[in-house]
C-alpha positions as CSV (number, residue, x, y, z in Angstrom):
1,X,-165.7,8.2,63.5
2,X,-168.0,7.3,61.0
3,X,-165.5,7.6,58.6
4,X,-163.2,4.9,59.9
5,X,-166.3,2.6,60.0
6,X,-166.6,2.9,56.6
7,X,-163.2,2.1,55.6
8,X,-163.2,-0.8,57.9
9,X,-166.5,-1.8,56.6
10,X,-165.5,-1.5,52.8
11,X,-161.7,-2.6,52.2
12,X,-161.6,-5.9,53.4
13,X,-158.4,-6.5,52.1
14,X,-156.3,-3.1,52.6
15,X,-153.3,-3.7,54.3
16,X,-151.5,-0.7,54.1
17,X,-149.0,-1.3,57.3
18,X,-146.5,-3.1,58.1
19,X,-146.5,-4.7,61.7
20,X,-143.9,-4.5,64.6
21,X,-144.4,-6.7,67.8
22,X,-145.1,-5.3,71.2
23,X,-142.3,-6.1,73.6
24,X,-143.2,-7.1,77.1
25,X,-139.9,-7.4,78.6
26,X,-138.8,-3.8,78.6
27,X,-138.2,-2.8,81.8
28,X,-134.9,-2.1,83.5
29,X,-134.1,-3.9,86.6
30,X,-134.6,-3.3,90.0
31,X,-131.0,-3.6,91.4
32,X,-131.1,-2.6,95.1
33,X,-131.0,-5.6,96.7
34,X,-129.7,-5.3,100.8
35,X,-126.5,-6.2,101.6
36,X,-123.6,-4.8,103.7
37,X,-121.7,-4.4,101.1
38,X,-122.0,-2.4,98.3
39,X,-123.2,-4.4,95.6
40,X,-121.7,-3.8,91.7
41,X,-124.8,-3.0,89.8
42,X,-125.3,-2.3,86.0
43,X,-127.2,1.0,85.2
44,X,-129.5,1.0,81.4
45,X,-128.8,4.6,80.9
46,X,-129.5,4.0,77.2
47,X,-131.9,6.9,76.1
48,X,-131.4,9.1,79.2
49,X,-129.9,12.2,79.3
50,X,-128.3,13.2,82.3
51,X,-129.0,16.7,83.0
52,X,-127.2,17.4,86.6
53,X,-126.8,16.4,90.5
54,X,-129.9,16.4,92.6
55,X,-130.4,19.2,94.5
56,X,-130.1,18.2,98.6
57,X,-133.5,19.6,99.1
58,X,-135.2,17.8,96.6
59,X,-138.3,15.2,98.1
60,X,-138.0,11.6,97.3
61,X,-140.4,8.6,98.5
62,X,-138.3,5.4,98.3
63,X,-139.8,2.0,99.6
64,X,-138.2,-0.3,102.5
65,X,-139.2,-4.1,101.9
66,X,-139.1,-5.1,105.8
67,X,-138.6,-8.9,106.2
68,X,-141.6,-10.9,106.6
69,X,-142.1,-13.7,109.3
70,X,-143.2,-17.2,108.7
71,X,-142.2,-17.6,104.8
72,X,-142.1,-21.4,105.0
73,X,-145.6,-21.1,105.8
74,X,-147.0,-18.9,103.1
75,X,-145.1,-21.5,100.9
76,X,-146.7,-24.6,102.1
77,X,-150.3,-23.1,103.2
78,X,-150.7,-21.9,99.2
79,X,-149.6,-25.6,97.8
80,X,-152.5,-27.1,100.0
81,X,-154.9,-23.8,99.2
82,X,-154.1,-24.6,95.4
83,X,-153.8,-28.4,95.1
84,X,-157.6,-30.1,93.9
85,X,-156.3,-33.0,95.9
86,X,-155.8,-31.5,99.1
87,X,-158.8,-31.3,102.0
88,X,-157.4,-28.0,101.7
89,X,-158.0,-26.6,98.2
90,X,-160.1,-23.2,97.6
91,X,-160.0,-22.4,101.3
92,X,-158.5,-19.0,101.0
93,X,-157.4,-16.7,103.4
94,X,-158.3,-13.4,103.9
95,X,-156.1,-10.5,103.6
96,X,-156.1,-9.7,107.5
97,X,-155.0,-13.7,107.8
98,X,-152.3,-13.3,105.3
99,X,-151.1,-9.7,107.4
100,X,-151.1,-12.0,110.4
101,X,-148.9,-14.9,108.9
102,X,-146.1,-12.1,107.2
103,X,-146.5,-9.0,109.2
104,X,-142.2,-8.1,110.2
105,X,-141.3,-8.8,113.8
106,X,-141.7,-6.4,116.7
107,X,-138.1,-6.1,116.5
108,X,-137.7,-5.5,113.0
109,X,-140.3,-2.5,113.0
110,X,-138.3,-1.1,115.9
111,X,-135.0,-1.1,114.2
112,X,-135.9,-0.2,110.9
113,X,-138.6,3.3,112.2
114,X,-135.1,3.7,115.1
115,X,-132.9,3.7,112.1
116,X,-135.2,6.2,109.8
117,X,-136.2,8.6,112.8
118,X,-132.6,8.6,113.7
119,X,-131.7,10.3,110.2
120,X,-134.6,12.6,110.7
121,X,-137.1,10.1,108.5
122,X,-140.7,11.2,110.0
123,X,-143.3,10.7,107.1
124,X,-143.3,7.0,106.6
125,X,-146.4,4.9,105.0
126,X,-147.0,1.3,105.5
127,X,-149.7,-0.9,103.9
128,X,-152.2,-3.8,105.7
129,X,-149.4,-6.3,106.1
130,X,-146.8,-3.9,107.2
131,X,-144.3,-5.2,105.6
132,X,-143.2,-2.0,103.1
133,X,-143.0,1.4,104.0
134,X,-142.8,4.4,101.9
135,X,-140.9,7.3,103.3
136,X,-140.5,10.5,102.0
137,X,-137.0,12.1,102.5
138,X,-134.8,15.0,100.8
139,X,-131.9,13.8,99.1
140,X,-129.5,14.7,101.3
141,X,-131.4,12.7,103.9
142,X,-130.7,9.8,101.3
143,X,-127.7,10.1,100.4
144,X,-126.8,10.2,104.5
145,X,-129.3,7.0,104.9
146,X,-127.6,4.7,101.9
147,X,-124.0,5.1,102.1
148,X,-122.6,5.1,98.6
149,X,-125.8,6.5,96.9
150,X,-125.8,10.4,94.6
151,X,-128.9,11.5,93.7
152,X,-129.0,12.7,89.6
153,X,-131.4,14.0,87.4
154,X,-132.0,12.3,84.3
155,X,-134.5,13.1,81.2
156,X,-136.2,11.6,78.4
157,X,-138.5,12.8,76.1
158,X,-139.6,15.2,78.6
159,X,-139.9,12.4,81.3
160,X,-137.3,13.3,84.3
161,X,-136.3,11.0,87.2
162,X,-134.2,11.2,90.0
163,X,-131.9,7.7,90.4
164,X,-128.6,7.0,92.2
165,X,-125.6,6.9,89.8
166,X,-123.9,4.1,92.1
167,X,-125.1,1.5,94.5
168,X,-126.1,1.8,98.0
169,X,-125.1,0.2,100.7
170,X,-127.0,-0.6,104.6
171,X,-125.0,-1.2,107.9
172,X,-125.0,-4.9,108.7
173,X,-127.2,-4.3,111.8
174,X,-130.5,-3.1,109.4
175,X,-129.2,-5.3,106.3
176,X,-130.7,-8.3,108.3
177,X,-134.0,-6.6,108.7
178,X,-134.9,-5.6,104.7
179,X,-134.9,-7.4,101.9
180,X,-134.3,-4.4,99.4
181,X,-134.3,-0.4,98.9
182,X,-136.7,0.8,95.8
183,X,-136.3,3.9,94.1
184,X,-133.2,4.3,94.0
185,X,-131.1,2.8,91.4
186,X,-134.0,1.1,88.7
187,X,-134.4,3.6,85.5
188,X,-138.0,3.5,83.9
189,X,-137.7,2.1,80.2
190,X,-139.0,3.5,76.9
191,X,-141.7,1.2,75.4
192,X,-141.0,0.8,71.2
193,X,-143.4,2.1,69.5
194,X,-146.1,-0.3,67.4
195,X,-147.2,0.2,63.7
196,X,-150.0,2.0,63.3
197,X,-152.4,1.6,59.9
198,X,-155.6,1.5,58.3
199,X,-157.2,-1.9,57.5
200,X,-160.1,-4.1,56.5
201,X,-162.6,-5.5,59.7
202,X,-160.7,-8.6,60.5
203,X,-164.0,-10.0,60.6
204,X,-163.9,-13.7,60.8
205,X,-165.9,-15.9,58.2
206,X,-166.1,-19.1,57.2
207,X,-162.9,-20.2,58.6
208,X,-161.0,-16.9,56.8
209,X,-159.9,-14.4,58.5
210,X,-157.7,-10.7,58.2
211,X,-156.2,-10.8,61.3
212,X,-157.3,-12.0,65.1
213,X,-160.0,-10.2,66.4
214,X,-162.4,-11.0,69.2
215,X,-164.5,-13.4,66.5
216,X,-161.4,-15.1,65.8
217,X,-160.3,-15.6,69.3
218,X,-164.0,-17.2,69.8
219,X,-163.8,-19.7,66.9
220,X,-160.4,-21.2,67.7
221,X,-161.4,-21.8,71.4
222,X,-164.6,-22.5,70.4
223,X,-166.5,-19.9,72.9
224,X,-170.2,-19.4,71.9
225,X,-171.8,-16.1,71.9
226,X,-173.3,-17.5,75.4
227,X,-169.7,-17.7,77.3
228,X,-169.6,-14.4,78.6
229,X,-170.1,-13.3,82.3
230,X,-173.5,-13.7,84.5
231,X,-171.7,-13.8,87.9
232,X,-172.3,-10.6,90.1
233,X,-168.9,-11.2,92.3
234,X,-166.7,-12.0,89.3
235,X,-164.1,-9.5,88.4
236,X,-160.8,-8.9,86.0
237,X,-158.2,-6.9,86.0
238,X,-155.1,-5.5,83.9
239,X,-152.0,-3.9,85.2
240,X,-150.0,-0.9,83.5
241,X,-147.0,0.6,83.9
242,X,-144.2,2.2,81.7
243,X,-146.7,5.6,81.2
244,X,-149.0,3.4,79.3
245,X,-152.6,4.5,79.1
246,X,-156.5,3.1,77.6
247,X,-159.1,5.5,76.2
248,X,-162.2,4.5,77.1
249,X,-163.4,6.1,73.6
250,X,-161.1,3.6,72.1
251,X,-163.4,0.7,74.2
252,X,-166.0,1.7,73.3
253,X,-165.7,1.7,69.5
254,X,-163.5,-1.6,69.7
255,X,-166.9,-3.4,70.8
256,X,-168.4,-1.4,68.2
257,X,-166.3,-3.1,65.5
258,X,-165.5,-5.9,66.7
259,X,-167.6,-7.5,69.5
260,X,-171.4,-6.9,68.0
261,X,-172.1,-10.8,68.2
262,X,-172.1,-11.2,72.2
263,X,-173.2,-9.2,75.3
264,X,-170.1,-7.1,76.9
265,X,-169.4,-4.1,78.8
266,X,-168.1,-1.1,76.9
267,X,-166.7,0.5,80.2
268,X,-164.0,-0.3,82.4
269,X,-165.0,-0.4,85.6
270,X,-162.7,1.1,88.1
271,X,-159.6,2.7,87.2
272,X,-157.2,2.4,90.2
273,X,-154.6,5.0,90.0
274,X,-154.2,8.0,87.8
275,X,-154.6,7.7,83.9
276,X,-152.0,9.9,82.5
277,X,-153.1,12.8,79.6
278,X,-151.7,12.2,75.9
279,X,-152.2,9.5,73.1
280,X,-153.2,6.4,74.3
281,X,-150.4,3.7,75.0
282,X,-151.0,0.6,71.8
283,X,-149.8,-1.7,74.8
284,X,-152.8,-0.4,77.4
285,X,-155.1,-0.4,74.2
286,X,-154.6,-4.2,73.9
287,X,-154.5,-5.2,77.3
288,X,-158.3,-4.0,78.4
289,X,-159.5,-4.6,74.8
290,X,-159.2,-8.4,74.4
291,X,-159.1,-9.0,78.4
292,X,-162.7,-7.5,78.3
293,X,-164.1,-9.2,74.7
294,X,-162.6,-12.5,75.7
295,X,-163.8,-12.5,79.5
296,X,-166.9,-10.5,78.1
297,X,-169.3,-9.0,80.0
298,X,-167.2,-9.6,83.6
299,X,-166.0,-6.6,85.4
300,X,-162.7,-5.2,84.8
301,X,-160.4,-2.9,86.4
302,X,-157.5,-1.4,85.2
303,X,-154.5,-0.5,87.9
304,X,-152.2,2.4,86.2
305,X,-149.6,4.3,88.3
306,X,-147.4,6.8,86.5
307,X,-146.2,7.5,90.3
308,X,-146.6,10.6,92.2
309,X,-143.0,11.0,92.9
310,X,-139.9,11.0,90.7
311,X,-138.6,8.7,92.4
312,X,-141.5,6.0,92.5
313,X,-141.0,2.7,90.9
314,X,-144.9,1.8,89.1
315,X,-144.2,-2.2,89.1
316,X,-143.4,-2.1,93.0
317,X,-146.2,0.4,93.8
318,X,-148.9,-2.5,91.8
319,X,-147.3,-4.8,94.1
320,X,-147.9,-2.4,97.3
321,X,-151.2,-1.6,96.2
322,X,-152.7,-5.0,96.3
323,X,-151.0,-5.5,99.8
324,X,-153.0,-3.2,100.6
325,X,-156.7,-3.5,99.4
326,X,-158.8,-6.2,101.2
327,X,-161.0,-6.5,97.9
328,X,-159.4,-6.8,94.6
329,X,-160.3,-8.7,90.8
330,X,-159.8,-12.7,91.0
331,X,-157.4,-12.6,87.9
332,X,-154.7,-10.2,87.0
333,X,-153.3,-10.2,83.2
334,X,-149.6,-8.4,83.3
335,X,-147.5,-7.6,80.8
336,X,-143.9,-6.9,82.3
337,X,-140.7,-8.6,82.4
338,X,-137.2,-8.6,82.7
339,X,-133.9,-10.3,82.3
340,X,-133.2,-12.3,85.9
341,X,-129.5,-11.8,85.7
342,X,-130.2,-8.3,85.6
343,X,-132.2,-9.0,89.1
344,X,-131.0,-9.5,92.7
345,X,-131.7,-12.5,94.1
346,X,-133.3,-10.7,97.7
347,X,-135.4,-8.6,95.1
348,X,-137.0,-11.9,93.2
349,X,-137.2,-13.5,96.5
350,X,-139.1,-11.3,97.8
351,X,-141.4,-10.6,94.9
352,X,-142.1,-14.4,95.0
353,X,-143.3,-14.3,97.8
354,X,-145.6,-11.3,97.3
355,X,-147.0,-13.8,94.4
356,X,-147.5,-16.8,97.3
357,X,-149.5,-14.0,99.2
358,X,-151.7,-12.9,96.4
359,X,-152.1,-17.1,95.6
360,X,-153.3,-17.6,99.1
361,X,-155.9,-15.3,98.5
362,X,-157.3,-16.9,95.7
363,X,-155.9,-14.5,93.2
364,X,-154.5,-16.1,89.9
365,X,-151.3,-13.9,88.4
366,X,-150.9,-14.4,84.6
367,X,-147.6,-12.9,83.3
368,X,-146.6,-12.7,79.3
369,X,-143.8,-15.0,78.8
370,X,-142.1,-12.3,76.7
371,X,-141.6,-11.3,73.3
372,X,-137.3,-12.5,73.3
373,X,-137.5,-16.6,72.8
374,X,-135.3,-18.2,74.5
375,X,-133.2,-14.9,74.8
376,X,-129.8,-15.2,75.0
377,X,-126.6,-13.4,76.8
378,X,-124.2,-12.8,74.8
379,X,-120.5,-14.1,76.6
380,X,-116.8,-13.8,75.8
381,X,-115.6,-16.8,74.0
382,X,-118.9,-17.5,72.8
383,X,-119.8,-19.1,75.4
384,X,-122.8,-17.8,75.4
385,X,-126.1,-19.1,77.2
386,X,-129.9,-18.4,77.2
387,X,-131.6,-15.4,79.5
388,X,-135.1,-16.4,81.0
389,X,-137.2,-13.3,82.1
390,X,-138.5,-12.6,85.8
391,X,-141.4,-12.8,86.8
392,X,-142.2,-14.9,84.0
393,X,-139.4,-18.0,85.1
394,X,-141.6,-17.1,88.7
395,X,-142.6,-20.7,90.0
396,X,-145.7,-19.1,91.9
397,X,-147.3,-16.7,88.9
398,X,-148.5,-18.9,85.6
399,X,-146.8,-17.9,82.6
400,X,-148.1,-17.1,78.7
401,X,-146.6,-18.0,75.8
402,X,-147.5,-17.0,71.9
403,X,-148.6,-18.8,68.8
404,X,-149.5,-18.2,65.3
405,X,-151.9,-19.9,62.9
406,X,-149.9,-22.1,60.9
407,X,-151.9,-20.4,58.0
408,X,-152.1,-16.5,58.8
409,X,-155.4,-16.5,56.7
410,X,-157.3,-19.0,57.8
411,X,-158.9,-20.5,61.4
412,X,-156.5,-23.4,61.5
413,X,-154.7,-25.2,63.6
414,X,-151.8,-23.1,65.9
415,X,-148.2,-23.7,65.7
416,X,-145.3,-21.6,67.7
417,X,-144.8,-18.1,67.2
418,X,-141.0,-17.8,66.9
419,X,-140.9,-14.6,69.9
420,X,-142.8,-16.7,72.5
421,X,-140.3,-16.4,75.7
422,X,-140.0,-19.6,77.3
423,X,-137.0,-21.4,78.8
424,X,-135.5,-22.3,82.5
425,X,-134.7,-20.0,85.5
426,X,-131.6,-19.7,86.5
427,X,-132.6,-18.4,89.8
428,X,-135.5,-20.9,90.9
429,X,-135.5,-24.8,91.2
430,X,-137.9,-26.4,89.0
431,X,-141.2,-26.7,91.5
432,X,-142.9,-30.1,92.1
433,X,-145.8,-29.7,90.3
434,X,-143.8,-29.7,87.0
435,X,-141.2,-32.2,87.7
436,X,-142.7,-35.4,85.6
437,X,-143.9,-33.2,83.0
438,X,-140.7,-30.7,82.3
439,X,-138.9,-34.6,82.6
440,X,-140.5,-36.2,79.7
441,X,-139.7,-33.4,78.0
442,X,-136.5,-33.3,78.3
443,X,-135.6,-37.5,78.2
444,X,-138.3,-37.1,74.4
445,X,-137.2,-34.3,72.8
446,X,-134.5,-35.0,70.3
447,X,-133.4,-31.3,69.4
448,X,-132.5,-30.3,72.8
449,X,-130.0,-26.7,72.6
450,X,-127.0,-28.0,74.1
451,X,-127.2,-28.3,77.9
452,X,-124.2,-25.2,78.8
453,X,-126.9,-23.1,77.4
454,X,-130.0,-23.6,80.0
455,X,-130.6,-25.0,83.4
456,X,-132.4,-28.1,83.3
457,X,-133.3,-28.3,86.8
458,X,-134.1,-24.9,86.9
459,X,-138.8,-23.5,86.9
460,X,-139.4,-23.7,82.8
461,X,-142.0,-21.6,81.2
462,X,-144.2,-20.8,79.9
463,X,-147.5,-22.9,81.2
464,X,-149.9,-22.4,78.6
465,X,-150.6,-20.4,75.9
466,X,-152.7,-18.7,72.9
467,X,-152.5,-16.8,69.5
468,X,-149.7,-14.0,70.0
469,X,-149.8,-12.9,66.2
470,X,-151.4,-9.9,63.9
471,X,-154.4,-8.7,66.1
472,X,-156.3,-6.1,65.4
473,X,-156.5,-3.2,68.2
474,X,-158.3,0.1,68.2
475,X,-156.1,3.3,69.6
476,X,-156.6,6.6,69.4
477,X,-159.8,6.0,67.6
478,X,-158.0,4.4,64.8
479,X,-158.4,0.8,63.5
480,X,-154.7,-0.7,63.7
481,X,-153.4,-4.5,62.5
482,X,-150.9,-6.8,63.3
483,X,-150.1,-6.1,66.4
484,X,-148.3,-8.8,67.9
485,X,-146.6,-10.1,71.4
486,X,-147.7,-12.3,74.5
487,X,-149.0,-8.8,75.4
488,X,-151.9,-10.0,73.2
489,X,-152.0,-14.0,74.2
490,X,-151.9,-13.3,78.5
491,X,-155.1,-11.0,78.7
492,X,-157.1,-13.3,76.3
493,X,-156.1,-16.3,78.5
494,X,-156.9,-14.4,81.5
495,X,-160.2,-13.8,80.0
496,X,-160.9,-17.2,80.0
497,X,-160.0,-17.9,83.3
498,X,-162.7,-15.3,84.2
499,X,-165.1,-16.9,82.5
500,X,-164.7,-20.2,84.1
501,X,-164.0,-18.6,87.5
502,X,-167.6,-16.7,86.5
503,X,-169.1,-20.7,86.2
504,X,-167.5,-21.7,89.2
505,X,-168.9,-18.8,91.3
506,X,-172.6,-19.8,90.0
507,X,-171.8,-23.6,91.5
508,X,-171.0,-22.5,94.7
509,X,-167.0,-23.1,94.4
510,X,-164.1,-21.2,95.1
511,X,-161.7,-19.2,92.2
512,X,-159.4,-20.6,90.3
513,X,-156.8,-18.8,92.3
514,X,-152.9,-20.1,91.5
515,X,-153.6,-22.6,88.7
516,X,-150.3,-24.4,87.8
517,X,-150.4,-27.2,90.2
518,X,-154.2,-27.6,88.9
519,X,-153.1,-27.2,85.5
520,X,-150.4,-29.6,85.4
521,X,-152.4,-32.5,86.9
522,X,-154.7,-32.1,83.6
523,X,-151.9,-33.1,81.8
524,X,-153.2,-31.4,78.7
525,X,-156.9,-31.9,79.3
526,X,-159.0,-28.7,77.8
527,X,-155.7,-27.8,76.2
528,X,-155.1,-27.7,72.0
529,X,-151.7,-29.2,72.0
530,X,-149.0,-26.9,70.1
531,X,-146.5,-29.8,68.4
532,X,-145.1,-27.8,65.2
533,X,-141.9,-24.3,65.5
534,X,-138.9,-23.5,67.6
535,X,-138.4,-19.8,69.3
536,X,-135.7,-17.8,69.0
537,X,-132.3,-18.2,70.3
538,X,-128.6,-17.1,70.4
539,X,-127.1,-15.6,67.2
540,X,-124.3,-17.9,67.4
541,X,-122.7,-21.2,65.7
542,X,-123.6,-23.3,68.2
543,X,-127.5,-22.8,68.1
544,X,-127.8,-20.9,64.7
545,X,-130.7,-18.9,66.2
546,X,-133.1,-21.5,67.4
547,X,-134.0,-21.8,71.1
548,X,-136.4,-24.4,71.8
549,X,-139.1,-26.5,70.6
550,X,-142.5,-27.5,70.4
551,X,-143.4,-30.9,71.6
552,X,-146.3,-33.5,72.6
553,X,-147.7,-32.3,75.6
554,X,-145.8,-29.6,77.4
555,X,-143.1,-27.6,75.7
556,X,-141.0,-24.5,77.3
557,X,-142.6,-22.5,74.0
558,X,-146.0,-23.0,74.4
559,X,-146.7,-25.0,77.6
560,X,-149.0,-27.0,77.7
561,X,-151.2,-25.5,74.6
562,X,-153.4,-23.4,73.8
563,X,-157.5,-23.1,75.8
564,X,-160.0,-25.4,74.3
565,X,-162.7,-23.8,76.4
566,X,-165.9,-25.7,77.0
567,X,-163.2,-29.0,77.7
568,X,-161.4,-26.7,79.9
569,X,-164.4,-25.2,81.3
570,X,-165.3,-29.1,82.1
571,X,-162.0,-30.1,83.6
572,X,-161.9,-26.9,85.6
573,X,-165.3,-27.8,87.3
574,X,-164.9,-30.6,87.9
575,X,-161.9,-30.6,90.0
């Protein structure tokens, strides 16, 4: 170890590596949606080997979303709850009151437990809304259960899963009563790998700098070495999935390095879940590194779930876990995406409103607005049209783009970083809160793509963001550079949430919990306004490449900026 310090501390301008950004958006879709009819899906078997049929006695746990009661509700309760202007705003609920509002009917407990006893389904699990279950069930039970469905075995770099090779469907008289099946069609993806290298400290100085690290992250947003956490009830968290794992040794010499000049913790301080064995993920090393040097001294979890069962979808089982724990951090940082025509309507729906119940709570969801630009699918006779990611086009979670310095040596001012997703759903109307300021946008902006390729009415992303480009991470005890992505941007924004959440909490007032309709009534206040780079786009004559770009005020490349923290900090107080 001392070793590395040494080379750190001595060649300040070694840059041996090349860099490769982090992708956020690589999962594969969940595609189960209910229906009575079998619905056409499209499997990613890229990567995965396919090494023979399920046997019938094999165990799988898949998970039945039941319907929830009194949607409408959750919707408009969490737009007074979240509104500064409301009598309403900060008065949370509890999660018992939220299990009250969504909990399924009598009726649709009774035929969803007649319809899995009647196929000899007996070890079922719900959570404290009762609205999934897990059940464990052979294959053969399965494949009886979900007409249509045959169970496979698939492998990957010594990973193996079982998955359906074709759709499922459910008889029209339990269709009505689930929103969607999980685990059994959605194939895990394989995260890309991230340069690895030795380099100088990154240490920032005098406005120059060798790449972002916690210092540099501090001077741009002007945070002083007295912005870290005092409050006792505060708390963080980070989400992983895709077999991605921390070291706390790699923590702990991170702040060694790199976060000497203000208090912080070194330890993370639950672990929810099971952290896998192995090398640790460059993803998972980012994630708790600059959540926990940005939101210093604030306590952080870290939710990992490789899964217990083959079978077991990680995303879906975050999603259960928080319906099911009364007590969990006030922000979550999560970096996870995918493309939403890949997605079933019922599936988004109903992970929406999962968001609106977490919101409600007082909980504030930060997603990475993905790594892709304005993606793009790619159609026959070129007529080809941008691909917003889910959850990040989600109108209920707020969404984090990426910039760069517009001189990569130097604390300067930030311009667009040309991978920072952003764009329009194609799935969600735009929500009220960012009517006027989406608008203006689109009536100012004079280098509009053309309109076949994106959905002007649709919810545009991202809603804020911050430097996505060339930070420094520590990962497997070894100093690595330019590492880049909105991986990076959406835990050091959550971080600063925390820390105004953490001021809030000493003045008596509530969390920040779902920010956006907050955020877009500042207009820009507390924000450094990004004005300068497109994103990418479709490889095509139409758009040459170019998606997007940057603007006055908000932008669907940046949002509205990047934190300015004690203005913020102000604003956020104050409202």
């Amino acid at each position: 170890m001392y070793f590395y310090r040494v080379l750190v501390s001595l060649f300040l301008s070694v840059w041996l590596v090349y860099g490769e950004r982090l992708e956020n958006d690589q999962t594969t879709s969940y595609k189960s949606s209910v229906s009575p009819k079998m619905q056409l899906v499209r499997h990613l078997f890229t990567n995965w080997l396919h090494v023979g049929q399920a046997g019938p006695l094999e165990e799988l746990e898949l998970t039945f979303a039941l319907k929830q009661q009194n949607v409408g509700r959750v919707k408009d309760l969490l737009e007074l709850v979240s509104d500064p202007d409301s009598q309403h705003y900060g008065k949370y609920l509890t999660l018992e009151e939220v299990t009250s509002l969504v909990k399924p009917s009598q009726l649709t407990e009774k035929v969803v437990l007649t319809w899995l006893q009647s196929h000899g389904v007996k070890i079922c699990h719900t959570v404290h809304t009762q609205d999934f279950l897990q059940c464990s069930m052979t294959v053969q039970v399965a494949e009886t259960l979900l007409p249509g469905t045959e169970f496979h075995r698939y492998n990957r770099d010594g990973q193996t899963v079982v998955r359906s090779s074709s759709p499922y469907s459910v008889h029209d008289d339990v269709s009505q009563h689930l929103d969607f099946v999980g685990g059994v069609l959605r194939f895990p993806p394989k995260g890309r790998e991230v340069s690895r290298g030795w380099a100088g400290t990154g240490r920032s100085g005098s406005g120059f700098h060798l790449g972002v690290t916690p210092a540099t992250i501090r001077t741009r947003y002007n945070l002083t070495a007295a912005d870290v956490g005092t409050a006792a009830n505060n708390s963080q968290a980070v989400a992983q999935f895709l077999e991605q794992f921390y070291h706390p040794a790699d923590l702990a010499e991170f702040m060694i390095l790199f976060a000497r000049g203000f208090k912080h913790h070194t330890e993370v301080e639950r672990v929810v879940g099971t952290q896998g064995g192995g090398k640790a993920g460059m993803e998972a090393s980012l994630d708790v590194e600059y959540i926990m040097s940005t939101g210093a001294n604030i306590s952080t979890w870290v939710f990992t779930n490789p899964g217990r069962h083959e079978s077991q979808e990680p995303f879906l089982q975050w999603m259960l876990l928080l319906s099911n724990m009364s007590a969990v951090p006030w922000v979550h940082t999560i970096s996870y995406g995918d493309d939403e025509d890949s997605l079933s309507t019922a599936y988004m729906n109903r992970i929406n409103v999962e968001f609106m119940k977490a919101g409600l709570r007082g909980i504030s969801m930060l997603f990475a607005s993905g790594d892709s630009g304005a993606g793009c699918r790619y159609l026959k006779k070129e007529n080809n049209v941008f691909r917003p990611s889910f959850p990040a086009s989600s109108p209920y979670v707020t969404t984090v783009g990426g910039t760069s310095f517009k001189n990569p040596f130097k604390i300067s001012y930030e311009v667009t970083d040309y991978i920072s997703g952003g764009g329009f759903s194609n799935a969600f109307a735009m929500p009220d809160y960012q009517v006027k300021a989406v608008n203006a946008y689109l009536k100012d902006e004079q280098a509009l793509p053309p309109k076949s390729y994106f959905n002007s009415s649709g919810r545009a992303y991202p809603d804020m963001a911050a430097l996505s480009d060339n930070y420094w991470i520590v990962s497997n005890l070894i100093p690595i550079p330019w590492i880049s992505g909105t991986s990076a941007s959406t835990p050091v924004v959550g971080g600063i949430l925390s820390l105004i959440n953490d001021q809030r909490f000493l003045k008596g007032l509530p969390s920040l919990g779902f920010l956006n309709p907050q955020l877009y009534k500042l207009q820009g206040t507390g924000l450094f306004d990004v004005t300068e780079g497109c994103h990418l786009g479709c490889l095509d004559e139409k758009v040459e490449g170019k998606g997007f770009c940057a603007a006055s005020s908000w932008d669907p490349v940046t949002g509205w900026g990047t934190p300015n923290y004690p203005i913020l900090l102000s604003a956020l107080l104050h409202s």
